[in-house]
C-alpha positions, 0 to 999 in steps of 0.5 A, a space after each residue: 500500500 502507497 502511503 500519502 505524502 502527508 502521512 510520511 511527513 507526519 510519521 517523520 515529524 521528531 516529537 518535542 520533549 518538554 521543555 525543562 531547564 538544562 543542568 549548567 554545572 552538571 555538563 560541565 562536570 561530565 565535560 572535565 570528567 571527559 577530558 580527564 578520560 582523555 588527558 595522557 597520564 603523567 606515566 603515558 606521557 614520559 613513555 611517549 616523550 622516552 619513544 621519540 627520544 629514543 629514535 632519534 638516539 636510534 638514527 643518530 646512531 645508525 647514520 654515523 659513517 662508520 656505523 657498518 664498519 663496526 656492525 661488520 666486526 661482530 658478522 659471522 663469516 666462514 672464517 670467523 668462530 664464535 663470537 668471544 668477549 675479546 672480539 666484541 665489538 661494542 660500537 658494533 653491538 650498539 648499531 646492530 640494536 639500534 636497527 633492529 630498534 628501528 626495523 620493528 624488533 624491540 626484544 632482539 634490540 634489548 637483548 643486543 642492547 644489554 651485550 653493549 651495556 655490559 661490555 661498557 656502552 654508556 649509550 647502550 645503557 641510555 638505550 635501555 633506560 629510554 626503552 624500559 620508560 617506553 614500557 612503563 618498567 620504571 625500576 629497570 629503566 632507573 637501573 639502567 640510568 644508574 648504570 650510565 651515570 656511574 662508574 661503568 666504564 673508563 670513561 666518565 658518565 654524562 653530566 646533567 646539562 648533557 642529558 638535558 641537550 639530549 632531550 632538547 635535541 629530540 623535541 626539535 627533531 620531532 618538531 622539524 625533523 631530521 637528516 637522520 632516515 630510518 632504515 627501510 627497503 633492502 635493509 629492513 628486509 636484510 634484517 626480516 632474512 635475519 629474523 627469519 633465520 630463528 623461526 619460532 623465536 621473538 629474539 634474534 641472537 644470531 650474529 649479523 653476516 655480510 650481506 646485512 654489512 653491505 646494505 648498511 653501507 648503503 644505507 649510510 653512503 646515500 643518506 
């Protein structure tokens, strides 16, 4: 059945409620209680700050010229053993972290991380310290700092004013960016080959190899 253009408009016609008088404090509470909802804790705050920190520690670190030259001396190769603590290569065990930070592999970066920090990187352990902060594990984020403003090494730890450079060099980086490029095309997926190495495991332990080496030189000569 067809129904009339007059009866379509009145089923369509919205029924007024009555008229009462609108609550002023009451919307108002529900607004703040809205916009504490969404306001960022003070802890989400720090872990955000501690991400963007930390990449840019992280391409700071991997667009360095020399920085295949060291991830190179810790590669396997058919003429190399295990790798031993005599051979460690710190700087090396620095940016291999840091790319497999940037490449999506924060477990295998830790794990990379602790090797540097333990051998003596002092910027092994502000990695650490950013990426704890990042997870909201402040106990073993301020572990690591007390590592890198300690005795850790021969050198001497980094001073307040230094850290604070660091800082204001992160906020202008994520304000106007950087020359500093993340890894990506061939280089991230040398490191996916890597990963794909260890199936079954979140953590890649495996060594670089030479193949990975000579996308990194890549990488670094075209930035």
């Amino acid at each position: 059945m067809t129904a009339t253009l007059d009866t379509l408009l009145t089923d369509a016609r919205i029924p007024l409620s009555t008229t009462r008088d609108f609550d002023v404090a009451a919307a108002l509470r529900r607004l703040a209680a809205d916009a504490s909802r969404r306001t960022p804790t003070a802890e989400i705050a720090r872990a955000a700050q501690a991400g963007q920190r930390l990449q840019v520690v992280c391409r700071w670190v991997l667009n360095e010229p020399d920085a295949a030259a060291h991830v190179d001396k810790i590669a396997e190769g058919p003429e190399r053993g295990p790798l031993t603590e005599e051979q460690m290569d710190v700087d090396g065990a620095l940016v291999f972290a840091c790319l497999l930070y940037l490449t999506g592999h924060p477990e295998s970066a830790q794990f990379w991380w602790q090797l540097a920090a333990g051998a003596g990187s002092r910027a092994a352990a502000y990695c650490l310290h950013l990426h704890h902060l990042c997870l909201g594990e402040s106990k073993r984020a301020w572990h690591w700092f007390h590592q890198l403003t300690h005795s850790m090494a021969d050198t001497a730890p980094p001073d307040a004013a230094f850290l604070e450079g660091l800082e204001i060099f992160a906020r202008y980086v994520r304000d106007n960016g950087s020359l500093a490029l993340a890894p990506s095309g061939r280089l991230e997926s040398e490191v996916d080959r890597l990963a794909a190495r260890t199936p079954g495991s979140s953590v890649i332990v495996a060594r670089p190899d030479r193949q990975l080496v000579a996308r990194l030189e890549e990488f670094t000569a075209g930035r």
